[in-house]
Every structure is written in structure tokens, then in C-alpha cells.
C-alpha positions in Angstrom: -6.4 24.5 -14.4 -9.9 22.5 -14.8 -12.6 22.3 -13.3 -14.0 19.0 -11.9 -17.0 17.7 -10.0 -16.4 15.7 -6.9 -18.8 12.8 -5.3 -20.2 15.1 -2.8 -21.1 17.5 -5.7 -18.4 20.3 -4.9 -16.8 21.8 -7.9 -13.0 22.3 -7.2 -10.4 24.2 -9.6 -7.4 21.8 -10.4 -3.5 22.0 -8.5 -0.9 22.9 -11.2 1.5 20.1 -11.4 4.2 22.1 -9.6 1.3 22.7 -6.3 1.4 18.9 -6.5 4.6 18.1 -6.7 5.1 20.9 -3.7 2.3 19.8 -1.3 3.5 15.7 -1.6 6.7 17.1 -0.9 5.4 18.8 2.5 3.9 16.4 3.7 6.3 13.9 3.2 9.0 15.9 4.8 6.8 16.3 7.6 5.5 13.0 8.0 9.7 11.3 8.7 10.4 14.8 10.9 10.2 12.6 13.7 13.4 10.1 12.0 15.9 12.9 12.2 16.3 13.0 16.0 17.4 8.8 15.3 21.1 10.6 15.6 22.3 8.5 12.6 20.6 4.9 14.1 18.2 2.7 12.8 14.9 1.2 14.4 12.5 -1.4 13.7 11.4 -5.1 14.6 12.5 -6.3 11.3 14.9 -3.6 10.4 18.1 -6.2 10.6 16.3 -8.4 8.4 15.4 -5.8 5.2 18.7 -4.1 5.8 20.2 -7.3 4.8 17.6 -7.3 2.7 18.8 -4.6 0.7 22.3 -5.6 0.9 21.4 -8.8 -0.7 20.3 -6.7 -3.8 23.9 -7.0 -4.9 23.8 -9.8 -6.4 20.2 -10.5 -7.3 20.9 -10.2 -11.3 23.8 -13.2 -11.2 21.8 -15.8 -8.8 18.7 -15.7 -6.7 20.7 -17.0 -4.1 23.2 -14.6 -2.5 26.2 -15.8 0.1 27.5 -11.8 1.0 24.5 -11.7 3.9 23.3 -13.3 6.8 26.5 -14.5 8.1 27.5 -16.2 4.5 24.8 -18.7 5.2 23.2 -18.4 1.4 20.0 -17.2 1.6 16.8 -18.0 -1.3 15.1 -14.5 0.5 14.6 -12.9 -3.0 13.3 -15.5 -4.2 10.0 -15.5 -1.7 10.1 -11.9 -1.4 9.3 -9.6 -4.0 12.1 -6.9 -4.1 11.8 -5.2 -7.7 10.0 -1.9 -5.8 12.6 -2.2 -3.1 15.6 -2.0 -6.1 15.8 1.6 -6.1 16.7 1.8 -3.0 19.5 -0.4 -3.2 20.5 2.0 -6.1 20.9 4.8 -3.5 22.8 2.8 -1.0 25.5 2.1 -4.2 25.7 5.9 -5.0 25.4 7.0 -1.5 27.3 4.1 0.7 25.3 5.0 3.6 22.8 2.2 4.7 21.4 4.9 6.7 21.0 7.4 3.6 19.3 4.7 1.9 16.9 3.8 4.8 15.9 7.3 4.6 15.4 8.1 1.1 12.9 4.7 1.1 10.9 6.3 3.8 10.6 10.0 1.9 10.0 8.3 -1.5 7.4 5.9 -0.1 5.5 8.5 1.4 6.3 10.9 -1.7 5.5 8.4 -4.7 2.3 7.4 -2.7 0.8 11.5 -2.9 1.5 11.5 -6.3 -0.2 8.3 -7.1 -3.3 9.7 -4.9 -3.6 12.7 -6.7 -3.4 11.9 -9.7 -5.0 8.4 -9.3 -8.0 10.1 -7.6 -8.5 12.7 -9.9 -9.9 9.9 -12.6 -13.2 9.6 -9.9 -13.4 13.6 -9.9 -12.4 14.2 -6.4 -10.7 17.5 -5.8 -7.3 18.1 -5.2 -8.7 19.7 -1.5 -10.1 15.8 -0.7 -7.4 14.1 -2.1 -5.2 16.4 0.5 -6.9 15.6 3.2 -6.8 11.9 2.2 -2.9 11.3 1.7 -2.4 13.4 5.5 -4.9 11.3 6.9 -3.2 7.6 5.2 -0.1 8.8 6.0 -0.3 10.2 9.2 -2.8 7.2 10.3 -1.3 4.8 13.1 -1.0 1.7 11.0 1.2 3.6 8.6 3.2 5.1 11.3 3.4 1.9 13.1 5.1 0.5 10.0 8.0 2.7 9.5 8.5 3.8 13.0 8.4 0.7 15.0 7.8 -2.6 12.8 10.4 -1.4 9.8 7.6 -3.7 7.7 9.5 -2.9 4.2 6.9 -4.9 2.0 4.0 -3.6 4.3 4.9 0.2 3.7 5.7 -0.7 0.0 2.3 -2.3 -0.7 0.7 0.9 1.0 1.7 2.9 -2.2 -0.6 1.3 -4.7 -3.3 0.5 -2.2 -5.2 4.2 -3.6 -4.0 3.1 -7.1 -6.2 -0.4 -6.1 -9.4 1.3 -4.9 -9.3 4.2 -7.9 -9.3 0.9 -10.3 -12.2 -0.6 -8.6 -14.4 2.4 -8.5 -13.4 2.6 -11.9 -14.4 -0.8 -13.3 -17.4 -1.1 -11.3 -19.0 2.6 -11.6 -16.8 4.7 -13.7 -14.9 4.0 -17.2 -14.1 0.8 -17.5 -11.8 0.9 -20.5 -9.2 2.5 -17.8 -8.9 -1.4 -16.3 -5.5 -0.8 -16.7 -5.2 1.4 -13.2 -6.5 -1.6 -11.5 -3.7 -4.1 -13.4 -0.9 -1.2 -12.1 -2.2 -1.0 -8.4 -2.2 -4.9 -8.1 1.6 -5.7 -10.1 2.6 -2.8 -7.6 1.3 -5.0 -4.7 2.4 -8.3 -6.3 6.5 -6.7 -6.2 6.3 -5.3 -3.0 4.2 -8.0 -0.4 2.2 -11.1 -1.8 -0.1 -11.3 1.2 -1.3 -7.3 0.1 -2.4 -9.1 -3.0 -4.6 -12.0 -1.0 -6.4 -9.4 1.4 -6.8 -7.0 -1.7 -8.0 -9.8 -3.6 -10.8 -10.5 -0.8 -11.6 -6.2 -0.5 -12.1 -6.8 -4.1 -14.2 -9.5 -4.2 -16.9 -8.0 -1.1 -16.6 -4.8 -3.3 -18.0 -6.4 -6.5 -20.8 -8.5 -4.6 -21.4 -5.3 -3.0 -22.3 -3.3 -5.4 -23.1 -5.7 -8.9 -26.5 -5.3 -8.5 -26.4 -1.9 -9.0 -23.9 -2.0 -12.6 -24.6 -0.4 -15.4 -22.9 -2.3 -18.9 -22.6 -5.2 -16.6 -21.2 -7.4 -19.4 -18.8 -4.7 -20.1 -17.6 -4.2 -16.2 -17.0 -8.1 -15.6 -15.1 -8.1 -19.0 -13.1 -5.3 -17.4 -12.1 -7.6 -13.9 -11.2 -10.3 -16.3 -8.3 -8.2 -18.8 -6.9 -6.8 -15.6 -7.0 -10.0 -13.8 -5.3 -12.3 -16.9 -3.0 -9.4 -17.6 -1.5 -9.1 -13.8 -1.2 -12.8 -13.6 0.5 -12.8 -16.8 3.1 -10.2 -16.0 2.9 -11.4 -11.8 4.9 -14.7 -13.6 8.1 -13.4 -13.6 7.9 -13.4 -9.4 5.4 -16.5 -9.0 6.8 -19.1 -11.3 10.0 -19.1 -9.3 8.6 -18.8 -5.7 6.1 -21.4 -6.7 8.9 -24.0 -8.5 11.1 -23.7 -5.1 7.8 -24.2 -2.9 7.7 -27.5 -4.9 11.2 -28.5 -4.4 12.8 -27.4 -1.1 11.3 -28.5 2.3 11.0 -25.2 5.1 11.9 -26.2 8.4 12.0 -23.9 11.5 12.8 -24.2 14.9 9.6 -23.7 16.0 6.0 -23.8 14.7 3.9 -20.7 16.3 0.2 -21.2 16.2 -1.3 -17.7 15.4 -4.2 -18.2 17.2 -2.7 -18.1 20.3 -1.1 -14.8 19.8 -4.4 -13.3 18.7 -5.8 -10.3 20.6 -9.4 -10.6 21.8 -12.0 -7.7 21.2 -11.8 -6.3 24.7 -7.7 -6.0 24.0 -8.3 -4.7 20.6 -10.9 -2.0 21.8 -8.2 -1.4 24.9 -5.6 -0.7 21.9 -7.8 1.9 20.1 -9.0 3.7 23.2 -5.1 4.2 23.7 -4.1 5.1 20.6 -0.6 4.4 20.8 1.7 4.2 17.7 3.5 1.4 19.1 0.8 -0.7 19.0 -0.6 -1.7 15.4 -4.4 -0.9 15.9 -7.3 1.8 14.5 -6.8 5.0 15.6 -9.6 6.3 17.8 -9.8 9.7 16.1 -10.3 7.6 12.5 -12.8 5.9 14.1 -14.7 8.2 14.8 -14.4 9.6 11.5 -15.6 6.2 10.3 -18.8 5.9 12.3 -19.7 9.6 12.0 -19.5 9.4 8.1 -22.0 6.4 7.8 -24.6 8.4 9.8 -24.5 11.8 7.8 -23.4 9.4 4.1 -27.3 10.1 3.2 -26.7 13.9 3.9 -23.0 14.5 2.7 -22.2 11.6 0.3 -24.4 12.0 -3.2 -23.5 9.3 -5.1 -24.8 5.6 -4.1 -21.4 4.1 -5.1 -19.7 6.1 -3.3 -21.8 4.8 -0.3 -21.2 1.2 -0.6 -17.8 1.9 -0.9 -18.5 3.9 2.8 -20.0 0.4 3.9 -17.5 -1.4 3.1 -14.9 0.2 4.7 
């Protein structure tokens, strides 16, 4: 074990790797309880659509366009949606034959894969193992996680909440910590860019306030930016494989629907959205009061509790 030095100036003694592997394992088990008492059935707004989803994997290596789903209607969905982190998956359903086997296994290895990733992602910025627990319970027991497997079945959504932590230990990283490791940052964001392209736009944005936030206060500024620039150039380069066909069929083939929704319409004001966190109610994709709390409470005491001033932009922010 080692010894390491967290931003609130704790020293903590380091999980072994079995500990790790043990407390993900937990919590993961823990956190799909809920799943077993399904009695064998599957739930989910969109659940029809990624089961066919996953069916659809079939054929993906012979032609982006596969004819065995949706009623034989030949469907370009692979194509627009990224499915390489959704593969192994489809690799259970093969050895297993149980879509519902399969459905499961993605929920325990999403919430598995994303401890792992935490820990040992957060240990580059010296948290300890005891704050990187109490971070993957509270993601993964948080309602917008829960709201995603349990009632929307959002596949790409749940997905892109792996790498997320990867994405934020890569920041802090570049902008405060060593910025030869830009590489962590280029993971995190190829893991969003396979799993849900709209993850990448609204991480690209958190990015963005988080370097305006905080450039003034860089050390080896030259150094940092050069950082942002060989993760950017090499996750565009290795994003092509995904974007060069999505965009060459965007250029080509004409969408039509049957209707055209206007968003805005369907947005909730902040009276509903405040109703929605009051209630806290999983069904419901909002902020959980309780985290809100948390939230407000830890920008009054950040002076007293937090040390480091990155660490307290990266407070703000949030």
C-alpha cells in the first residue's frame, strides 16, 4: 500500500487491488438489486429500440445497414449511433441467448467498469480510496443515473456516464496537475465519442467554462494549452472511424419524420423543475434534493474544508 495526499489534505493508506475489485463489485451488485424483482421482464422508454439495437449487432461487420430488425425495414441506426462500447454486450447475448441475460450483464458492467475507472482515474489527483468510495455510491446511486437504467433504458446515456470521471480526472490533470498524462483526457472523450455524440458536445462546453475558469491561475501555461491541443487532434483523429461515415450519410440521405417536435414547448419552467427536486422522484429525470444540498453546503464551508484553489473552481463550476 501507499500513502497519498488528498485535496483536503488528508493522508489515506491505498486499497489493494483485490479491496478494489471487491468494493466495485458491492456496490454494483447493490446498486441493480432493485432489477431482480423484473421476474424475467424488461423496462424502459427506449428499451424496444436498444434491444433491437443490440440485435442489430449481428451484422454490423458485413454492412452498416442491417435488414434482421425493426420489422426487416433496413435500418442505417449504427451508422448514427456509436455502438463499439455497446459490442460486448451483444457478445454476451451470442454466448448466453438470453436478451434478458444480456440486458443485465450491461447494467452490472456499466456500473462495475465505471468504479474501476474512478478509482483508479482519481487516484492520479491524490484522492483517497475513502473519497473516491463515497464518490462512485453517490454517481451511481444519484437520481439521473438511476433514472437512466430504471425508467428511460437511455443505453448511450448510461454508457457515456462511465468515462464522464475519466473526463474530469483529464481536465484537473491538464489544467493543474501533470500534463504529460493528456492521454486520460483523449481516453475519457473516445469513450464518450463510442457511446453518445451529444455527451461529447456538453463535455466539450464543461470543458471549455473549466479552462476560462481557471487559465488565469496556470502554471507552464504554454505547456497546459499544448496539452488540450495533443488530446484534442488525437481524439478527432481516432473519433474518424465513427464521424466520417455519420457525417458522409448526413450529406447524402434526406431524414424525414412524421412529425417535427419543437423542444421548447416541452421544456419545464423553473417552478416545475424546483417542484421535481422537492419531490425527488426517480421517475422523473431531475437533481436530487439531498445532492443539492450537498452542493450548496460545500460552496459555503469550500474556504474551510477544500485546500486547494483548483479544487475550488472546479466546486464553482459544478
Amino acid at each position: 500500500m501507499s500513502l497519498g495526499k488528498d485535496p483536503c489534505g488528508a493522508k489515506e493508506k491505498k486499497y489493494t487491488n483485490q479491496t478494489v475489485i471487491l468494493i466495485s463489485f458491492l456496490i454494483s451488485i447493490v446498486s441493480i438489486l432493485p432489477m431482480f424483482f423484473f421476474r424475467d421482464k424488461l423496462y424502459g422508454d427506449d428499451i424496444v429500440f436498444h434491444i433491437n439495437r443490440l440485435l442489430s449487432l449481428d451484422t454490423v461487420w458485413k454492412s452498416p445497414i442491417n435488414f434482421t430488425t425493426n420489422g426487416g425495414t433496413g435500418q442505417l441506426i449504427n451508422t448514427f449511433y456509436p455502438w463499439l462500447t455497446y459490442y460486448p454486450i451483444f457478445i454476451i447475448y451470442k454466448l448466453t441467448q438470453s436478451v434478458f441475460v444480456a440486458w443485465m450483464s450491461f447494467q452490472f458492467l456499466v456500473r462495475f467498469v465505471t468504479c474501476l475507472l474512478s478509482f483508479y482515474g482519481l487516484r492520479l489527483l491524490n484522492y483517497s480510496d475513502k473519497q473516491v468510495m463515497i464518490f462512485v455510491t453517490f454517481y451511481l446511486f444519484s437520481g439521473y443515473f438511476l433514472h437512466n437504467s430504471y425508467y428511460r433504458a437511455a443505453v448511450g446515456e448510461t454508457l457515456a456516464m462511465i468515462f464522464l470521471p475519466l473526463v474530469f480526472v483529464g481536465v484537473r490533470l491538464i489544467t493543474f496537475g501533470d500534463y504529460k498524462k493528456w492521454w486520460v483526457l483523449t481516453l475519457g472523450m473516445l469513450g464518450l465519442v463510442y457511446s453518445h455524440v451529444l455527451s461529447v458536445l456538453l463535455a466539450s462546453l464543461m470543458i471549455f467554462i473549466a479552462v476560462v475558469a481557471s487559465f488565469g491561475i496556470w502554471d507552464n501555461k504554454k505547456e497546459r494549452i499544448l496539452g488540450f491541443l495533443k488530446a484534442t487532434l488525437v481524439t478527432l483523429s481516432m473519433s474518424l472511424a465513427f464521424f466520417v461515415p455519420m457525417i458522409e450519410q448526413f450529406k447524402y440521405v434526406t431524414l424525414r419524420t412524421t412529425f417535427k417536435p419543437l423542444l421548447l414547448k416541452t421544456a419545464l419552467s423553473l417552478a416545475d423543475n424546483w417542484e421535481l427536486i422537492l419531490k425527488s422522484d426517480l421517475r422523473t429525470p431531475s437533481v436530487n434534493l439531498l445532492y443539492l444540498l450537498g452542493l450548496v453546503l460545500s460552496l459555503i464551508f469550500a474556504k474551510r474544508f477544500v485546500k486547494d484553489k483548483e479544487a475550488r473552481i472546479y466546486l464553482f463550476i459544478s
